[in-house]
MARBA-155424 format. One record per atom (N, C-alpha, C): atom name; x, y, z. Coordinates in nm, 3 decimals, decimal comma. Example, Ala and Ser with C-alpha at 12.3 -4.5 7.8 and 13.67 -1.06 7.14 Angstrom:
<recs>
(rec "N" (1,319 -0,569 0,780))
(rec "CA" (1,230 -0,450 0,780))
(rec "C" (1,320 -0,330 0,780))
(rec "N" (1,285 -0,225 0,708))
(rec "CA" (1,367 -0,106 0,714))
(rec "C" (1,290 0,003 0,787))
</recs>
This chain:
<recs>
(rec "N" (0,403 -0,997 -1,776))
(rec "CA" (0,373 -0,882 -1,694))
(rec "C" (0,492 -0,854 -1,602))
(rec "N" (0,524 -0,749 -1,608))
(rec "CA" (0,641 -0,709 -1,475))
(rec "C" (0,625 -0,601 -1,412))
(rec "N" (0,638 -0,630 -1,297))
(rec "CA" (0,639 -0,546 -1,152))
(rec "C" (0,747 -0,456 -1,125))
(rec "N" (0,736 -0,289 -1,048))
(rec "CA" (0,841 -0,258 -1,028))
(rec "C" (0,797 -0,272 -0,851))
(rec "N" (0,895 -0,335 -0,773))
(rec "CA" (0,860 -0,307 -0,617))
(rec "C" (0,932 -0,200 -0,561))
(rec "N" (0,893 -0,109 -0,526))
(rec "CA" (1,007 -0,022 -0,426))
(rec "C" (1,007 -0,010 -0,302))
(rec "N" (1,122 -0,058 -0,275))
(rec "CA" (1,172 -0,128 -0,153))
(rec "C" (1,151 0,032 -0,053))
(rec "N" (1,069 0,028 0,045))
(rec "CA" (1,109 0,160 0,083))
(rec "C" (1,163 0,126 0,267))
(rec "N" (1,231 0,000 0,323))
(rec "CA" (1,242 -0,083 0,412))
(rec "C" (1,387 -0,009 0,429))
(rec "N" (1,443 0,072 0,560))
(rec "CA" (1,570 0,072 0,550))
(rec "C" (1,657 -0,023 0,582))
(rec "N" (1,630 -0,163 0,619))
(rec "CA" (1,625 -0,290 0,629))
(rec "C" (1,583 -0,385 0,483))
(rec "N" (1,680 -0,361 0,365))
(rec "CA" (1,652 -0,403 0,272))
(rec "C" (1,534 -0,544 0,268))
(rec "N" (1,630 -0,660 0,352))
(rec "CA" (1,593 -0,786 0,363))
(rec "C" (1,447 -0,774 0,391))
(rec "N" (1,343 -0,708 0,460))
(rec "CA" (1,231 -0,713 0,487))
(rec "C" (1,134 -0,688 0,383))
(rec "N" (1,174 -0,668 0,259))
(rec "CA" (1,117 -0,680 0,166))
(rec "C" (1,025 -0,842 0,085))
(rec "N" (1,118 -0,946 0,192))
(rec "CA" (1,139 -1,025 0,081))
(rec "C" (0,972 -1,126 0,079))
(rec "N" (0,875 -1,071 0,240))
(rec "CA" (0,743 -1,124 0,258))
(rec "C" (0,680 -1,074 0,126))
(rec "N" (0,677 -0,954 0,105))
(rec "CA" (0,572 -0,892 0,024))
(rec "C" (0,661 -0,901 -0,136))
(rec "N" (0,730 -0,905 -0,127))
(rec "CA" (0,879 -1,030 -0,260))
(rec "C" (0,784 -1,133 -0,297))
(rec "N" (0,743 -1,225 -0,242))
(rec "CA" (0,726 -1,362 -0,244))
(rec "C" (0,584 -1,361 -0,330))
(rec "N" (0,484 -1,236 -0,207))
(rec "CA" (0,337 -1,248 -0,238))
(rec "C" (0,344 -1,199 -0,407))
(rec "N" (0,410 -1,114 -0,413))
(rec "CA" (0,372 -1,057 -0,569))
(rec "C" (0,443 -1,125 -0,678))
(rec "N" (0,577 -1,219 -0,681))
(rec "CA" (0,634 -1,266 -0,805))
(rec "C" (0,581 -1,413 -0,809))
(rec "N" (0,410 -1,453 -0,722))
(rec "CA" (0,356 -1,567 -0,798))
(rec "C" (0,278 -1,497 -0,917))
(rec "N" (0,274 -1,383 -0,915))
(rec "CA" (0,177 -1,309 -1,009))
(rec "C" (0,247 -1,262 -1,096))
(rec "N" (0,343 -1,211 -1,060))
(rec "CA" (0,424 -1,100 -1,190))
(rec "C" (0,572 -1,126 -1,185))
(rec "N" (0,653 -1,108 -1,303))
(rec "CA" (0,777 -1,094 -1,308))
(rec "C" (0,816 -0,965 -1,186))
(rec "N" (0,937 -0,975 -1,142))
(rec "CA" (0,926 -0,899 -1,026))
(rec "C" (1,049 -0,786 -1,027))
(rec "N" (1,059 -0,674 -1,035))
(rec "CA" (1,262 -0,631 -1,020))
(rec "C" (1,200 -0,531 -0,895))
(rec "N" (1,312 -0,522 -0,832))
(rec "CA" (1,293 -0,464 -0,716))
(rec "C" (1,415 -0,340 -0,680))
(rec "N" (1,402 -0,239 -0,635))
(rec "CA" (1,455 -0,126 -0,650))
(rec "C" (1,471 -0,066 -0,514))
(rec "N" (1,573 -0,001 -0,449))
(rec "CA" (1,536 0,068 -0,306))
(rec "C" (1,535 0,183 -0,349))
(rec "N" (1,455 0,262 -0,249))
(rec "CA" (1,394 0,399 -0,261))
(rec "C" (1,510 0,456 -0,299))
(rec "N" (1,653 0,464 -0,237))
(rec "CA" (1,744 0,536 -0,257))
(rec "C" (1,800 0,545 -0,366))
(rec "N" (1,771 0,445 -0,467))
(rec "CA" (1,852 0,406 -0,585))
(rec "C" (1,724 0,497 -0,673))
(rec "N" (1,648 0,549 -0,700))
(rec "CA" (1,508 0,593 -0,768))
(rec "C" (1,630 0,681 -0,859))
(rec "N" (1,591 0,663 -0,973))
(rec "CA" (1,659 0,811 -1,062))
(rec "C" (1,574 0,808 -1,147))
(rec "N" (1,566 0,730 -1,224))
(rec "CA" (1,474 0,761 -1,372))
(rec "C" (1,300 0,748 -1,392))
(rec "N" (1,234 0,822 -1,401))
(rec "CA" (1,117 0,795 -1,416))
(rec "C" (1,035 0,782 -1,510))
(rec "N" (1,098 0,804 -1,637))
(rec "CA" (1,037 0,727 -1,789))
(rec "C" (1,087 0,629 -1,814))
(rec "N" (1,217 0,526 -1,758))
(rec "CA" (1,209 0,397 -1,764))
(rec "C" (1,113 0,285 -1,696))
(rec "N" (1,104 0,377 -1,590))
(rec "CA" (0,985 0,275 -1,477))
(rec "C" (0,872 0,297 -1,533))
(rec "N" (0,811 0,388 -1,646))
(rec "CA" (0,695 0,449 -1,663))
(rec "C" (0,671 0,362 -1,802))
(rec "N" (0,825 0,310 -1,896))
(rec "CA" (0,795 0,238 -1,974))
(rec "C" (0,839 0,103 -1,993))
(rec "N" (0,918 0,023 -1,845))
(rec "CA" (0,919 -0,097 -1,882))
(rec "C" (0,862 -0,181 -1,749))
(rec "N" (0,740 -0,093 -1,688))
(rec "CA" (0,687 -0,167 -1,598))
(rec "C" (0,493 -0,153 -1,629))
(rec "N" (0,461 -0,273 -1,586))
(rec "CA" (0,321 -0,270 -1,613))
(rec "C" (0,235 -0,221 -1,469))
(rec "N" (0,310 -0,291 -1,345))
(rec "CA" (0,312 -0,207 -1,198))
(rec "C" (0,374 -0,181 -1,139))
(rec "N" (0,348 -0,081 -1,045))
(rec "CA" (0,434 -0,040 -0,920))
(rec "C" (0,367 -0,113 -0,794))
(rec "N" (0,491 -0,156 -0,756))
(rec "CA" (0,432 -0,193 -0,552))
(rec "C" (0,521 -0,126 -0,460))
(rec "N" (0,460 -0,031 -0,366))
(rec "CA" (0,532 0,035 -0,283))
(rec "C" (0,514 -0,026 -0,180))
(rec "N" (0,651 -0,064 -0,068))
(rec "CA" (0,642 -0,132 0,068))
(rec "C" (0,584 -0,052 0,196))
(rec "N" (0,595 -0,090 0,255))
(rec "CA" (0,575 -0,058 0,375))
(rec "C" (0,720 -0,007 0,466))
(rec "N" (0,736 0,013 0,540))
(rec "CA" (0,888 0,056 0,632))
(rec "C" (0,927 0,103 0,773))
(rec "N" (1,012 0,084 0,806))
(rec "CA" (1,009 0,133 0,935))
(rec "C" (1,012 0,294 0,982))
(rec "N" (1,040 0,344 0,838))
(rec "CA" (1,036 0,515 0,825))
(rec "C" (0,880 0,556 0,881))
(rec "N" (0,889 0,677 0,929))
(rec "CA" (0,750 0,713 1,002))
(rec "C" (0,718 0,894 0,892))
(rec "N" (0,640 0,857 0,798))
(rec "CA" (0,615 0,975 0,724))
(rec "C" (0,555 1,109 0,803))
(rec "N" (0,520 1,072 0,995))
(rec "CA" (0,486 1,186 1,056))
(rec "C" (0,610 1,274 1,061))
(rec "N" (0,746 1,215 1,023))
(rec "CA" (0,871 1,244 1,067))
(rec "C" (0,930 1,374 0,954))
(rec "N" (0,986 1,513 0,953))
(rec "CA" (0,989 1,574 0,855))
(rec "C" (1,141 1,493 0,759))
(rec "N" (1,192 1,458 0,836))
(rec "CA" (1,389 1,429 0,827))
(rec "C" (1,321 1,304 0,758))
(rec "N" (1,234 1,240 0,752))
(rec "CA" (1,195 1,071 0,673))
(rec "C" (1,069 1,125 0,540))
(rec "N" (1,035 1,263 0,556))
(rec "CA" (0,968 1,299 0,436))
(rec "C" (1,054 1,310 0,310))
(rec "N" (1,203 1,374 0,436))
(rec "CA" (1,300 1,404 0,295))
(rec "C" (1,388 1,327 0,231))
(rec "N" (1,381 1,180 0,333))
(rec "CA" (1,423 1,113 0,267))
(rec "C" (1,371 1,015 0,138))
(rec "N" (1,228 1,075 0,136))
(rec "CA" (1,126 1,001 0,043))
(rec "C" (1,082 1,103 -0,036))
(rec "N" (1,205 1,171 -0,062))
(rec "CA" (1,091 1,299 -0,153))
(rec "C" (1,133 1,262 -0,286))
(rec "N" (1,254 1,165 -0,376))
(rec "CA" (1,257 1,131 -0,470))
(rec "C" (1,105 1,006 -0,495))
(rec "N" (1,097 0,932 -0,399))
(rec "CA" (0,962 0,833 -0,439))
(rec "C" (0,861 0,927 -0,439))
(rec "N" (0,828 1,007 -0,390))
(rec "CA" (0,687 1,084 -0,388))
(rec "C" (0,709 1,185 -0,528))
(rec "N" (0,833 1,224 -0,570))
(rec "CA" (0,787 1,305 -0,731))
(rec "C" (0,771 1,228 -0,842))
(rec "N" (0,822 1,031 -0,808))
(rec "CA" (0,796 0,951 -0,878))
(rec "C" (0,658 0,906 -0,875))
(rec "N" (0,580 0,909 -0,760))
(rec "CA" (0,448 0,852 -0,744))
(rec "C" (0,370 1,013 -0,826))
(rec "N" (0,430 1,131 -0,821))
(rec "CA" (0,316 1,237 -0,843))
(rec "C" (0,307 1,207 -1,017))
(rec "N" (0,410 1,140 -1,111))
(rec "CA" (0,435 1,130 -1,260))
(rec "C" (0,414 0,993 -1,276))
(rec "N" (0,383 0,882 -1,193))
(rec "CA" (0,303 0,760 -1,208))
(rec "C" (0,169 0,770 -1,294))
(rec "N" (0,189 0,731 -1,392))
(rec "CA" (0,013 0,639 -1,464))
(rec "C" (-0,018 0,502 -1,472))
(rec "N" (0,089 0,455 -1,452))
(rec "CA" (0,076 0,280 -1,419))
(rec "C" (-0,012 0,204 -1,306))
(rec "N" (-0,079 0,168 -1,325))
(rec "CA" (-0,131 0,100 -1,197))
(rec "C" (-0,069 0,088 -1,040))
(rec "N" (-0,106 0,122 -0,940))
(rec "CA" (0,022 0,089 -0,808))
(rec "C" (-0,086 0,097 -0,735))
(rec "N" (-0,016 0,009 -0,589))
(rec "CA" (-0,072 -0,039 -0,515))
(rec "C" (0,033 -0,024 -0,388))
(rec "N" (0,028 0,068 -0,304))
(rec "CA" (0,117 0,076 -0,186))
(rec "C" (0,046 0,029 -0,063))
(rec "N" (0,180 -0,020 0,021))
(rec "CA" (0,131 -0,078 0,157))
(rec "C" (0,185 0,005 0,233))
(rec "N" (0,126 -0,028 0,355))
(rec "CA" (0,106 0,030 0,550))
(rec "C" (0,195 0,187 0,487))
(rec "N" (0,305 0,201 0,508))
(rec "CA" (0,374 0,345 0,489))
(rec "C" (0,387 0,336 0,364))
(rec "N" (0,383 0,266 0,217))
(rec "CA" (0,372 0,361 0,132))
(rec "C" (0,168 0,426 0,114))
(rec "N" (0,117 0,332 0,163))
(rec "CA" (-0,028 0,358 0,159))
(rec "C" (0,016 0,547 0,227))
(rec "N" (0,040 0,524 0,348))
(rec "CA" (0,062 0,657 0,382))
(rec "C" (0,153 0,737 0,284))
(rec "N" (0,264 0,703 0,267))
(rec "CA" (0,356 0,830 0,101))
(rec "C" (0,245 0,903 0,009))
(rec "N" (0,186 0,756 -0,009))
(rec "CA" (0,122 0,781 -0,149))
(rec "C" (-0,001 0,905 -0,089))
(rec "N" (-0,093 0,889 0,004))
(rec "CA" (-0,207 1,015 0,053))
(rec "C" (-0,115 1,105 0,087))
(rec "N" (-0,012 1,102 0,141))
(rec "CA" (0,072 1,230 0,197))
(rec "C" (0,119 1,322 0,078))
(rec "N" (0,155 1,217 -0,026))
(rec "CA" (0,207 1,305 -0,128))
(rec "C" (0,074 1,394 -0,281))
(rec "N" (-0,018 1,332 -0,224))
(rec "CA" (-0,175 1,371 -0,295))
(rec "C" (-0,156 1,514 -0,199))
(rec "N" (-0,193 1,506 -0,087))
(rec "CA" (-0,210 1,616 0,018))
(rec "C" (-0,330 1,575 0,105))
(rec "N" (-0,304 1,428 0,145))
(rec "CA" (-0,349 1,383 0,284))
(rec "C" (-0,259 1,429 0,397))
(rec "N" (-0,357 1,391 0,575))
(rec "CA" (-0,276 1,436 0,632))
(rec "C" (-0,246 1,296 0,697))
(rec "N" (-0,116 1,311 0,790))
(rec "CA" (-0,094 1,161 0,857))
(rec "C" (-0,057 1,203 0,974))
(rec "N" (-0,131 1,111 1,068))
(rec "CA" (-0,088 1,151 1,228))
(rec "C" (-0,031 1,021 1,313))
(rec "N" (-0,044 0,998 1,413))
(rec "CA" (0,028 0,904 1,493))
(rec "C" (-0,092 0,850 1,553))
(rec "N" (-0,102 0,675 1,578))
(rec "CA" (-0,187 0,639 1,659))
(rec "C" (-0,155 0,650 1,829))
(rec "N" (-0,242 0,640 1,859))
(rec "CA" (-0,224 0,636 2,024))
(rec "C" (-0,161 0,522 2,075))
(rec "N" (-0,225 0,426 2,029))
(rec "CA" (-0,197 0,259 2,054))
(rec "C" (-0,108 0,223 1,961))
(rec "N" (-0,017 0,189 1,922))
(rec "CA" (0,066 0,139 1,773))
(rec "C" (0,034 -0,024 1,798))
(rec "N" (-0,041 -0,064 1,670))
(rec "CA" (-0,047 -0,146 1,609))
(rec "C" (0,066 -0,228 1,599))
(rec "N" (0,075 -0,380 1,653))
(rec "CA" (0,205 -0,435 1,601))
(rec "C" (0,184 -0,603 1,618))
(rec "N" (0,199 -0,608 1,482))
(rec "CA" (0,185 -0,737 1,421))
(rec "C" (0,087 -0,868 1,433))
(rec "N" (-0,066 -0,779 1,377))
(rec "CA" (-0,206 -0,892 1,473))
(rec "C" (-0,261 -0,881 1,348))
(rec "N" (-0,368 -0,955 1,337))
(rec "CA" (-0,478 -0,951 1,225))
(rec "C" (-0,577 -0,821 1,304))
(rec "N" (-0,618 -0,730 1,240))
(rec "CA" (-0,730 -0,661 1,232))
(rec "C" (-0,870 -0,673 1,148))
(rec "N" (-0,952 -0,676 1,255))
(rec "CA" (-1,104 -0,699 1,155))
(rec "C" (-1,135 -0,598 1,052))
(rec "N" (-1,099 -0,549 0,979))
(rec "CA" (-1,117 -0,457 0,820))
(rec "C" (-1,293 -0,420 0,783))
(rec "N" (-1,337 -0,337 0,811))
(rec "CA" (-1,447 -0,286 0,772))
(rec "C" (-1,460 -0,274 0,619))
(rec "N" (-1,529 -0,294 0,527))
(rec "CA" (-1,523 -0,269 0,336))
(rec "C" (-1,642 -0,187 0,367))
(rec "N" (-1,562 -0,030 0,321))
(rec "CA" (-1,697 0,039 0,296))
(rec "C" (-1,736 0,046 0,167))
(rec "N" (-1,636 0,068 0,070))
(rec "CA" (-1,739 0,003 -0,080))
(rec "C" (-1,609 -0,081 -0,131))
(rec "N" (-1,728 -0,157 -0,179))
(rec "CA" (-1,672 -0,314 -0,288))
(rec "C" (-1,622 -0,283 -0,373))
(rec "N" (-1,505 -0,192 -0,391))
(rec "CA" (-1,439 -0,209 -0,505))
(rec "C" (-1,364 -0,317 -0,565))
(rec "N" (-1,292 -0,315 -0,706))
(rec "CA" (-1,249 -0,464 -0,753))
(rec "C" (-1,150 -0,493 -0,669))
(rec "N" (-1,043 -0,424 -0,563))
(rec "CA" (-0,964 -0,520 -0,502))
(rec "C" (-1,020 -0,598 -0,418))
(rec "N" (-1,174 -0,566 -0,375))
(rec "CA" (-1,233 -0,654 -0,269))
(rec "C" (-1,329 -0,743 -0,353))
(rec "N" (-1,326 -0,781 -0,459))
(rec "CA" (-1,440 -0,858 -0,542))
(rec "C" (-1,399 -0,969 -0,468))
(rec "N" (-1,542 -1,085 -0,466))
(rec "CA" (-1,539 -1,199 -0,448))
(rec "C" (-1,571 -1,254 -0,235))
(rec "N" (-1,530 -1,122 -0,176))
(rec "CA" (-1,565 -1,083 -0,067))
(rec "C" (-1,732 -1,095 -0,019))
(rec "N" (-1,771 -1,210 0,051))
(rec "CA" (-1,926 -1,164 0,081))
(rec "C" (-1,972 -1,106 0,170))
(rec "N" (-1,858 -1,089 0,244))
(rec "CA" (-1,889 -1,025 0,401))
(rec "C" (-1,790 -0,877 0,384))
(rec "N" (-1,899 -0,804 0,438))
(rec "CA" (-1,804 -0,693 0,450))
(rec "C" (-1,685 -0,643 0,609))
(rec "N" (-1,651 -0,777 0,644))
(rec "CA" (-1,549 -0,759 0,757))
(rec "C" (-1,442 -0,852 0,749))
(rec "N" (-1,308 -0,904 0,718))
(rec "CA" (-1,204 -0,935 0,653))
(rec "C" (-1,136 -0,901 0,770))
(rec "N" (-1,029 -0,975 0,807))
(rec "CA" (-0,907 -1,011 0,913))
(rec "C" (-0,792 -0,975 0,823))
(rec "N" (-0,718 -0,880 0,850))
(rec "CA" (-0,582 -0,830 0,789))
(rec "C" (-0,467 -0,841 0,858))
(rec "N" (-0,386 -0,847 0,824))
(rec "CA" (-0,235 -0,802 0,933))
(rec "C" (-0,223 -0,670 0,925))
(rec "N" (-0,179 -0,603 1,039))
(rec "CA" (-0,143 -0,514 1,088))
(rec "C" (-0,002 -0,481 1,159))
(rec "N" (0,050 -0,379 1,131))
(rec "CA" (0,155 -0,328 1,206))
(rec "C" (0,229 -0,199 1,133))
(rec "N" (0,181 -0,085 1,251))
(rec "CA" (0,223 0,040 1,214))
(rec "C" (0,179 0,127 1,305))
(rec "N" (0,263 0,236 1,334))
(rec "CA" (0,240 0,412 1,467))
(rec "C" (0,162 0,445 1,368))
(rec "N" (0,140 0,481 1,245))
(rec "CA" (0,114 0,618 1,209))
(rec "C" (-0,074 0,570 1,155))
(rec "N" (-0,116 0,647 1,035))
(rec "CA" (-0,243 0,652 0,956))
(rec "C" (-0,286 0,788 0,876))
(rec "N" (-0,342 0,746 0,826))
(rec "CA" (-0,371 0,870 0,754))
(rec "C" (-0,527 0,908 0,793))
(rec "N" (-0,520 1,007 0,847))
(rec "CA" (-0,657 1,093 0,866))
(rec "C" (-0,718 1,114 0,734))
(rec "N" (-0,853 1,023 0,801))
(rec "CA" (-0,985 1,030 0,728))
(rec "C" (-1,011 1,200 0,649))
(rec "N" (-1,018 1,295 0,759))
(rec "CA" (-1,045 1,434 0,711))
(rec "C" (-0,946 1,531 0,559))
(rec "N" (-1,026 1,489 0,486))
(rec "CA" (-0,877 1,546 0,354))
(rec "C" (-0,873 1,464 0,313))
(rec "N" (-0,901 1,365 0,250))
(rec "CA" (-0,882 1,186 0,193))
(rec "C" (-0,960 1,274 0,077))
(rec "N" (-1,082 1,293 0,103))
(rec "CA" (-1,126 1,332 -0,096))
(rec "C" (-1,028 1,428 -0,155))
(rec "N" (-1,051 1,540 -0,070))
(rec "CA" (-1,007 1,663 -0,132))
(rec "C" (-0,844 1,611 -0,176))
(rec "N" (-0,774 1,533 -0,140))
(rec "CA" (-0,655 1,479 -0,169))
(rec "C" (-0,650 1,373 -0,350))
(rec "N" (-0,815 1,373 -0,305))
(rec "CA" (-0,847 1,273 -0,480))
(rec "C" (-0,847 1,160 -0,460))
(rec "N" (-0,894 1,046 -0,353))
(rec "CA" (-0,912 0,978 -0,292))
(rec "C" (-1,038 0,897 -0,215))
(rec "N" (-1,127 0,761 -0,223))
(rec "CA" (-1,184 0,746 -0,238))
(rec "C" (-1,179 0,655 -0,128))
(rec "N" (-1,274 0,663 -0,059))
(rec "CA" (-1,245 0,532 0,133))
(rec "C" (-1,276 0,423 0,083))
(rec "N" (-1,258 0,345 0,136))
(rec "CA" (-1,244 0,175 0,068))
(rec "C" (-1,307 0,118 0,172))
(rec "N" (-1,224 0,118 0,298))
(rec "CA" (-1,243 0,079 0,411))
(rec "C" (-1,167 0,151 0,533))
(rec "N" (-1,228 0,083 0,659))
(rec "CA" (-1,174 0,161 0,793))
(rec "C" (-1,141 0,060 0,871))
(rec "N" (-1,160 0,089 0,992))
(rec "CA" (-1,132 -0,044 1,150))
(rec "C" (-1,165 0,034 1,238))
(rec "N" (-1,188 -0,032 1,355))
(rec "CA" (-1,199 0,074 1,493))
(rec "C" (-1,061 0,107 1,511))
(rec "N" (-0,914 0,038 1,463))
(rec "CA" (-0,858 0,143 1,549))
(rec "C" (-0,779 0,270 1,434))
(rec "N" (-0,806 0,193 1,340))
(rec "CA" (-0,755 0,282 1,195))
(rec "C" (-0,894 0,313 1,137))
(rec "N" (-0,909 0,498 1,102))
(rec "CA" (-1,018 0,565 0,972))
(rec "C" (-0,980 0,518 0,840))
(rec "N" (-0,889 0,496 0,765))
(rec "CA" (-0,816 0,491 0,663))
(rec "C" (-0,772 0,365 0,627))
(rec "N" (-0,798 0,284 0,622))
(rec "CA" (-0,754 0,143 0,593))
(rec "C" (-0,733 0,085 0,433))
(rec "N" (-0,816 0,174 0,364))
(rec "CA" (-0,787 0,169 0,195))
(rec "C" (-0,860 0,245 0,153))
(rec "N" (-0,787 0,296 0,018))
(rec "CA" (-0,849 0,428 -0,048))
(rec "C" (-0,791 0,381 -0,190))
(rec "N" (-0,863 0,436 -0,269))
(rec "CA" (-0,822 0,484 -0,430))
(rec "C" (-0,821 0,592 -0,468))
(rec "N" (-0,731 0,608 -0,558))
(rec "CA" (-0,739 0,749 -0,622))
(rec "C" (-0,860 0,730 -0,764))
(rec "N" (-0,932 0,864 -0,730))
(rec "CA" (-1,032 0,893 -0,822))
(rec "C" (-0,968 0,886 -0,976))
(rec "N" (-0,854 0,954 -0,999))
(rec "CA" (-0,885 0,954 -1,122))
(rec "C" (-0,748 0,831 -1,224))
(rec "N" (-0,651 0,799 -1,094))
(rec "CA" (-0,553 0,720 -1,172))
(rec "C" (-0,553 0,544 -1,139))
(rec "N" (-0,518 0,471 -1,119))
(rec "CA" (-0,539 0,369 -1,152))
(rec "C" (-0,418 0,317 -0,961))
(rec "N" (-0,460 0,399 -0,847))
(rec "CA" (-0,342 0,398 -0,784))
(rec "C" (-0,421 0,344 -0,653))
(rec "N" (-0,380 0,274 -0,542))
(rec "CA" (-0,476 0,185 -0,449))
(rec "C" (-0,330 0,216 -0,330))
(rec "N" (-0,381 0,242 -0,215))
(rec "CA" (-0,355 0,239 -0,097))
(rec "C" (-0,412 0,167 0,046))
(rec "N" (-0,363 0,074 0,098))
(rec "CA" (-0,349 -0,024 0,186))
(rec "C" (-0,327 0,019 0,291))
(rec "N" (-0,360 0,038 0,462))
(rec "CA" (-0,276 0,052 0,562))
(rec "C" (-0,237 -0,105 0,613))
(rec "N" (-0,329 -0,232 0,623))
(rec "CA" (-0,252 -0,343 0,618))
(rec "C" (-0,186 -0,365 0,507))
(rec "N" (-0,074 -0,557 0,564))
(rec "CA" (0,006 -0,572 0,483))
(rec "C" (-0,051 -0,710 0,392))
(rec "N" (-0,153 -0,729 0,333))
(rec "CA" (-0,208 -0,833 0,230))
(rec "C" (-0,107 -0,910 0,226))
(rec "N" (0,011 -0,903 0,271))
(rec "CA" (0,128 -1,001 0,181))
(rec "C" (0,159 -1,063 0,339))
(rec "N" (0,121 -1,062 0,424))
(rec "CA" (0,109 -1,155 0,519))
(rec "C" (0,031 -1,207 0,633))
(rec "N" (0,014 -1,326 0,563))
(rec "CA" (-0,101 -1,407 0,627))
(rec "C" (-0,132 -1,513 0,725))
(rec "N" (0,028 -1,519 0,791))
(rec "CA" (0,006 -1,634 0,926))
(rec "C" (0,090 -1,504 0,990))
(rec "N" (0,030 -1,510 1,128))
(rec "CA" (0,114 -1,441 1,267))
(rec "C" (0,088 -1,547 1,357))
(rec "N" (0,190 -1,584 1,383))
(rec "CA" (0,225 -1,711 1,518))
(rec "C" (0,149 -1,853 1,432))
(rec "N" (0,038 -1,888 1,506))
(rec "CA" (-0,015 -1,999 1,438))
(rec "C" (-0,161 -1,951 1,402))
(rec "N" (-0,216 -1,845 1,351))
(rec "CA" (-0,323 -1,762 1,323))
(rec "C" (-0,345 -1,755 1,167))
(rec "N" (-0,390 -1,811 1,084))
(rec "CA" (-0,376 -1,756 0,924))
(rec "C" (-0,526 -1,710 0,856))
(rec "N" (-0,472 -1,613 0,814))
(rec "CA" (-0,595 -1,544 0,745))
(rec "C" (-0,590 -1,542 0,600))
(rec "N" (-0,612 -1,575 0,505))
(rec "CA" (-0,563 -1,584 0,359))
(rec "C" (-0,607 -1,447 0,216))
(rec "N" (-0,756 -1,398 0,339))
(rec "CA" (-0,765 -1,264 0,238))
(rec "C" (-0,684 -1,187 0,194))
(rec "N" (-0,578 -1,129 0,236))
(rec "CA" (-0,478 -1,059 0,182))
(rec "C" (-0,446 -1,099 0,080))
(rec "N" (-0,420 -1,195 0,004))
(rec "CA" (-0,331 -1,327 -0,094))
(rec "C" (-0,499 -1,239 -0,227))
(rec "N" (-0,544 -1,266 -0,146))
(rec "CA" (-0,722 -1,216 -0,267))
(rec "C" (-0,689 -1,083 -0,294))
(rec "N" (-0,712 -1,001 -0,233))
(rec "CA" (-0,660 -0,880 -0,233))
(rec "C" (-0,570 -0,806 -0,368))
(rec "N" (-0,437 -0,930 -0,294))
(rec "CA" (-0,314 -0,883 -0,442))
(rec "C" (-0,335 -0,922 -0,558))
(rec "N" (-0,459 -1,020 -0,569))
(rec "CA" (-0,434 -1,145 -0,715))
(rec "C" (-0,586 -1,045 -0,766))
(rec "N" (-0,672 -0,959 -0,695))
(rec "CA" (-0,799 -0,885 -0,738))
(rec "C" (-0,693 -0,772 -0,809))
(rec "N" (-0,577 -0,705 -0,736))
(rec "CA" (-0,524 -0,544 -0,801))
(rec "C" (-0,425 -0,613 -0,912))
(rec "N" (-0,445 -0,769 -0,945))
(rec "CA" (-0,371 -0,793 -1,087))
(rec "C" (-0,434 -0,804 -1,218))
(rec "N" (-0,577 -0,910 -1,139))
(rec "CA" (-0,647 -0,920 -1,181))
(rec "C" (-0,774 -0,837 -1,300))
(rec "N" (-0,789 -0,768 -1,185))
(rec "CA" (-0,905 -0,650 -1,203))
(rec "C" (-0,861 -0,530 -1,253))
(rec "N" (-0,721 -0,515 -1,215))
(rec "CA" (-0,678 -0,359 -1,230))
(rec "C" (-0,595 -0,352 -1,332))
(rec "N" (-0,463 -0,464 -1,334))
(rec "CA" (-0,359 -0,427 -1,408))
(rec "C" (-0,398 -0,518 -1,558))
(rec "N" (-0,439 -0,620 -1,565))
(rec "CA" (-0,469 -0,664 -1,678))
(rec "C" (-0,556 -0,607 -1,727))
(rec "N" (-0,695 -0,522 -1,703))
(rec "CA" (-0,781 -0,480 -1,818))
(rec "C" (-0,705 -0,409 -1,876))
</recs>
């Protein structure tokens, strides 16, 4: 099985947490957003896509345009993908979600995760409230999530949007980061479930 990751970090090196979590699972090649050119090679020698997270703020118009080659690649995606914190946001922004700014910015805690439905990335879950990492300004507004083709997963009190699927393709959006699971001396291990359920459940059937 092989993974495509796209690095969307303008800080390459910060890739290398959510690096680690996914190549116990999959062969791994990793790509920065800027380098994106071809999209029937990624379409035929990858089984997934993982989009990062970044310090880019998609409320920003000058950081839309710098992501407008990944977003005509995510609109010609059929492969399975699974984006985190800001690509979770790319990926609804580029459906035609909207994304706004939190009041409070989130930075670097476990959040208690609400599961509003059990889908397969949450199988095996008996409780529907899960401790995530967090860290991010922005979110994607709840209002426009269907009509975008998009399906709520889960929320939080301080995030509406915390995971969604797309209705009709095989594509999963995250506002935490599953791929890390100790902050200070705190460890939460659901996230690690999370990635091994969207390999599991999603990319192998």
């Amino acid at each position: 099985m092989r993974s495509l990751i796209i690095n969307c970090y303008m800080n390459p090196t910060e890739i290398n947490e959510l690096f680690s979590a996914i190549k116990r699972l999959s062969e791994c090649h990793i790509v920065h957003y800027k380098e994106i050119n071809n999209k029937d090679q990624i379409k035929n020698d990858f089984d997934a896509v993982i989009i990062s997270g970044s310090e880019a703020r998609i409320v920003h118009e000058n950081h839309r345009k710098m992501f407008a080659k990944t977003a005509d690649l995510i609109r010609n995606l059929e492969v399975p993908t699974f984006a985190v914190c800001f690509g979770h946001q790319l990926l609804c922004w580029t459906f035609g979600a909207e994304v706004s700014s939190l009041s409070k910015p989130i930075k670097d805690e476990f959040e208690r995760i609400k599961i509003i439905e059990f889908d397969e990335i949450f199988d095996g879950f008996e409780s529907r409230h899960i401790l995530l990492a967090e860290w991010h300004n922005d979110y994607v507004i709840k209002r426009g999530v269907n009509e975008a083709g998009f399906v709520l997963l889960a929320d939080s009190e301080s995030c509406e949007v915390e995971a969604v699927k797309h209705i009709k393709k095989p594509f999963y959006g995250v506002q935490f980061h599953p791929e890390r699971i100790k902050i200070q001396n705190e460890v939460h291990v659901e996230g690690q479930l999370i990635i091994e359920n969207f390999y599991e459940k999603v990319v192998r059937r």
